[in-house]
PyMOL commands that place a pseudoatom at each C-alpha (Angstrom):
pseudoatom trace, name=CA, resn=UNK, resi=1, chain=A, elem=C, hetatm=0, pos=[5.454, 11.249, 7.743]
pseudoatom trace, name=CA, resn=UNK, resi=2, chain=A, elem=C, hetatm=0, pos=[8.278, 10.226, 5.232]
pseudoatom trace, name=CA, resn=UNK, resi=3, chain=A, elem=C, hetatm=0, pos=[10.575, 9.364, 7.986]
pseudoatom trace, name=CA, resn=UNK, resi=4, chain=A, elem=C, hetatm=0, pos=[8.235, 7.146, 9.722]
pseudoatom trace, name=CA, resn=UNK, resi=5, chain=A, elem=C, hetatm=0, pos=[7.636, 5.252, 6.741]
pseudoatom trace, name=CA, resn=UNK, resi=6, chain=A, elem=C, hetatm=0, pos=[11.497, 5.228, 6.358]
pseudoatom trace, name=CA, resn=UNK, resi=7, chain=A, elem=C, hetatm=0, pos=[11.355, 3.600, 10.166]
pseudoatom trace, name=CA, resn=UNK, resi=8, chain=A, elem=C, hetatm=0, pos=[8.807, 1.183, 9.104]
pseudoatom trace, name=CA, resn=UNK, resi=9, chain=A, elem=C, hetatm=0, pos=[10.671, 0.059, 5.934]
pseudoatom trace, name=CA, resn=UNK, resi=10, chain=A, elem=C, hetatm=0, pos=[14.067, -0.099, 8.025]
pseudoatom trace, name=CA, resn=UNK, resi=11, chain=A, elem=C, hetatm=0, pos=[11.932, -2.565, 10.749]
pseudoatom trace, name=CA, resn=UNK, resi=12, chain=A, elem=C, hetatm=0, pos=[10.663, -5.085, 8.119]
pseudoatom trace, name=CA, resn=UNK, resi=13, chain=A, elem=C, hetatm=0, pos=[13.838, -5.592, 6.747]
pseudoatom trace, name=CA, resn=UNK, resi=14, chain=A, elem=C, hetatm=0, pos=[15.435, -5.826, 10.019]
pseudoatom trace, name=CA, resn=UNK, resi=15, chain=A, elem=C, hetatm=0, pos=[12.422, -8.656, 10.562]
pseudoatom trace, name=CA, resn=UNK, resi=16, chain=A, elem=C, hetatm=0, pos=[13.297, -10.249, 7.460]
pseudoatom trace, name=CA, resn=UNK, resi=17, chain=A, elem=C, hetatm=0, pos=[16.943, -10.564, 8.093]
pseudoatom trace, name=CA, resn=UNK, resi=18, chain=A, elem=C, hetatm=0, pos=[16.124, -11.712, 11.270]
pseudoatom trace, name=CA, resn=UNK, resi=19, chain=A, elem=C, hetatm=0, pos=[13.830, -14.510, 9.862]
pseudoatom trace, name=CA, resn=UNK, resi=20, chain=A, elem=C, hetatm=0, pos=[16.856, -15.299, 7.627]
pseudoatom trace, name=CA, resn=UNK, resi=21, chain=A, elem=C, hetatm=0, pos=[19.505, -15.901, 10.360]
pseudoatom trace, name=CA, resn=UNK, resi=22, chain=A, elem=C, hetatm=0, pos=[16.677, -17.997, 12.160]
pseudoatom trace, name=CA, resn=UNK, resi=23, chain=A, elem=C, hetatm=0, pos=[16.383, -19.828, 8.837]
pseudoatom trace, name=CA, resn=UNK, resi=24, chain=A, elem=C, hetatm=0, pos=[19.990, -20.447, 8.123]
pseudoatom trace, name=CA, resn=UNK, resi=25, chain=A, elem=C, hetatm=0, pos=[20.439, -21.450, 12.202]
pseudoatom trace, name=CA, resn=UNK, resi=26, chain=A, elem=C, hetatm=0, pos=[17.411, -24.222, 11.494]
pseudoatom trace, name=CA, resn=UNK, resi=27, chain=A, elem=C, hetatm=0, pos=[19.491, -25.091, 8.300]
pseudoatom trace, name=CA, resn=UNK, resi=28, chain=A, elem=C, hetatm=0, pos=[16.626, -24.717, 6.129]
pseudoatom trace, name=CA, resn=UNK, resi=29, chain=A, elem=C, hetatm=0, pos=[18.664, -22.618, 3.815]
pseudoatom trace, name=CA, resn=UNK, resi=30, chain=A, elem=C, hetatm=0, pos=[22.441, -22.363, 3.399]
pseudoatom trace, name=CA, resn=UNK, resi=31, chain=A, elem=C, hetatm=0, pos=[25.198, -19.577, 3.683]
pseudoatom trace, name=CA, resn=UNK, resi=32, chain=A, elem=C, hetatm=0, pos=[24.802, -18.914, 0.435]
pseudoatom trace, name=CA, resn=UNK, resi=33, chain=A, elem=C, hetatm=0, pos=[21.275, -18.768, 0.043]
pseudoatom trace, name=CA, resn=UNK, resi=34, chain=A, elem=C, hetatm=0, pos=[20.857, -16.179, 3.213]
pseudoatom trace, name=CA, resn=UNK, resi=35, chain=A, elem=C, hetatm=0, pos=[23.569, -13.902, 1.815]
pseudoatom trace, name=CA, resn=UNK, resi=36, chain=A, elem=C, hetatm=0, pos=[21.382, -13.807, -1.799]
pseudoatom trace, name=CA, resn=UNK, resi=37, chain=A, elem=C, hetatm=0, pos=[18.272, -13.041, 0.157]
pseudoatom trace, name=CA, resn=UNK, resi=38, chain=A, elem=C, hetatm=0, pos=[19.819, -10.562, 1.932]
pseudoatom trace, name=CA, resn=UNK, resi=39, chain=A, elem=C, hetatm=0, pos=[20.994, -8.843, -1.129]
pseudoatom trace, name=CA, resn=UNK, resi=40, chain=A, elem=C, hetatm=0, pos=[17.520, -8.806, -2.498]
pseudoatom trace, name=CA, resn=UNK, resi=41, chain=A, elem=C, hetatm=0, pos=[16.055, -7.633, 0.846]
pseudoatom trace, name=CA, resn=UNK, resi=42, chain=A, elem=C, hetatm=0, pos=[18.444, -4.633, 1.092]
pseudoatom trace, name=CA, resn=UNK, resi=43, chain=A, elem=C, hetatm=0, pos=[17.830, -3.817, -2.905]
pseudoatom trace, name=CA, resn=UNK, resi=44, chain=A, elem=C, hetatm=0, pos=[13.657, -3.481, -2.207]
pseudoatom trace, name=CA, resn=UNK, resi=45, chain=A, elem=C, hetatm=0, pos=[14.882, -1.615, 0.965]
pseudoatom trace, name=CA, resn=UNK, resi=46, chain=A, elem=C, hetatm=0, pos=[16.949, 0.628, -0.874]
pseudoatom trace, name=CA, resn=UNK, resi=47, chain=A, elem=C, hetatm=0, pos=[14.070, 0.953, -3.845]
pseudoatom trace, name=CA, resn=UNK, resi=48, chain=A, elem=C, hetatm=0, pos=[11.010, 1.795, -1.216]
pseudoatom trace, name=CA, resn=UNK, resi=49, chain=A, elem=C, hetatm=0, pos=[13.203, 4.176, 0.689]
pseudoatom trace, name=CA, resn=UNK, resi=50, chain=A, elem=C, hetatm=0, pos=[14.099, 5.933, -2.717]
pseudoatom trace, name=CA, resn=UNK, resi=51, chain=A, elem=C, hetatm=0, pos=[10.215, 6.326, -3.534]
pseudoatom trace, name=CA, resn=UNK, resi=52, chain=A, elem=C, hetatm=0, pos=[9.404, 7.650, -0.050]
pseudoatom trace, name=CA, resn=UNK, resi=53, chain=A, elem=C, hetatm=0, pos=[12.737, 10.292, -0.590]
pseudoatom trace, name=CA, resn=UNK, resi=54, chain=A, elem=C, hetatm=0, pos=[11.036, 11.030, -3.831]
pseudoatom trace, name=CA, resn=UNK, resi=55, chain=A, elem=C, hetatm=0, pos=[7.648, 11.656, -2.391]
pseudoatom trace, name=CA, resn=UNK, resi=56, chain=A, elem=C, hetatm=0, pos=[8.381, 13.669, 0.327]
pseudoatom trace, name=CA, resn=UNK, resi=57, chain=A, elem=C, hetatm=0, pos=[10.699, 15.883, -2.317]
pseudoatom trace, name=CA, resn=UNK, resi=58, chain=A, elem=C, hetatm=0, pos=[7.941, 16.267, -4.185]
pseudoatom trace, name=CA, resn=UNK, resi=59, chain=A, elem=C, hetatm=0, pos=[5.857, 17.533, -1.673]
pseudoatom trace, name=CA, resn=UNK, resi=60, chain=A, elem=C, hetatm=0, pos=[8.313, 19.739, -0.671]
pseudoatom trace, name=CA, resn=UNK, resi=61, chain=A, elem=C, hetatm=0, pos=[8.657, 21.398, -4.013]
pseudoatom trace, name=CA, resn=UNK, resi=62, chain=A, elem=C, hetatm=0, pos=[4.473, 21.508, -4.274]
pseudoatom trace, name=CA, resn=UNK, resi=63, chain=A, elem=C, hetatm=0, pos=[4.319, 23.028, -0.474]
pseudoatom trace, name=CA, resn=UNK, resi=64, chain=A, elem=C, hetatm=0, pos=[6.350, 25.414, -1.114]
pseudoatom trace, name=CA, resn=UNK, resi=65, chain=A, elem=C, hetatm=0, pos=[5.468, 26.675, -4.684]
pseudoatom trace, name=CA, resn=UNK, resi=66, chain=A, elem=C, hetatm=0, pos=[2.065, 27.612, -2.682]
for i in range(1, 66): cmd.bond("trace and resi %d" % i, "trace and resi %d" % (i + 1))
show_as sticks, trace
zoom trace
């Protein structure tokens, strides 16, 4: 279960980055703006991914204490 939601996080910011290149190809936002937003997109990647690592570690610990 933790590595699907893993998958799923990975595929909405592969979506988002996506939507930026399409974004910065339109040039509704700049160079510089697309490389900030990708920043911020890989930082809540990064942070969800942590909390799903955490989860599934805790689990672990609580399955196997039973």
């Amino acid at each position: 279960m933790g590595e699907k939601g893993k998958v799923a996080i990975r595929n909405i910011r592969r979506e988002a980055n996506e939507d930026l290149k399409k974004l910065l190809k339109e040039k509704e936002i700049g160079e510089d703006d697309e490389k900030v937003f990708e920043k911020k997109v890989q930082t809540m990647t990064d942070s969800h991914i942590k909390s799903v690592d955490d989860k599934v570690s805790l689990k672990e610990k609580e399955i196997m204490t039973i």
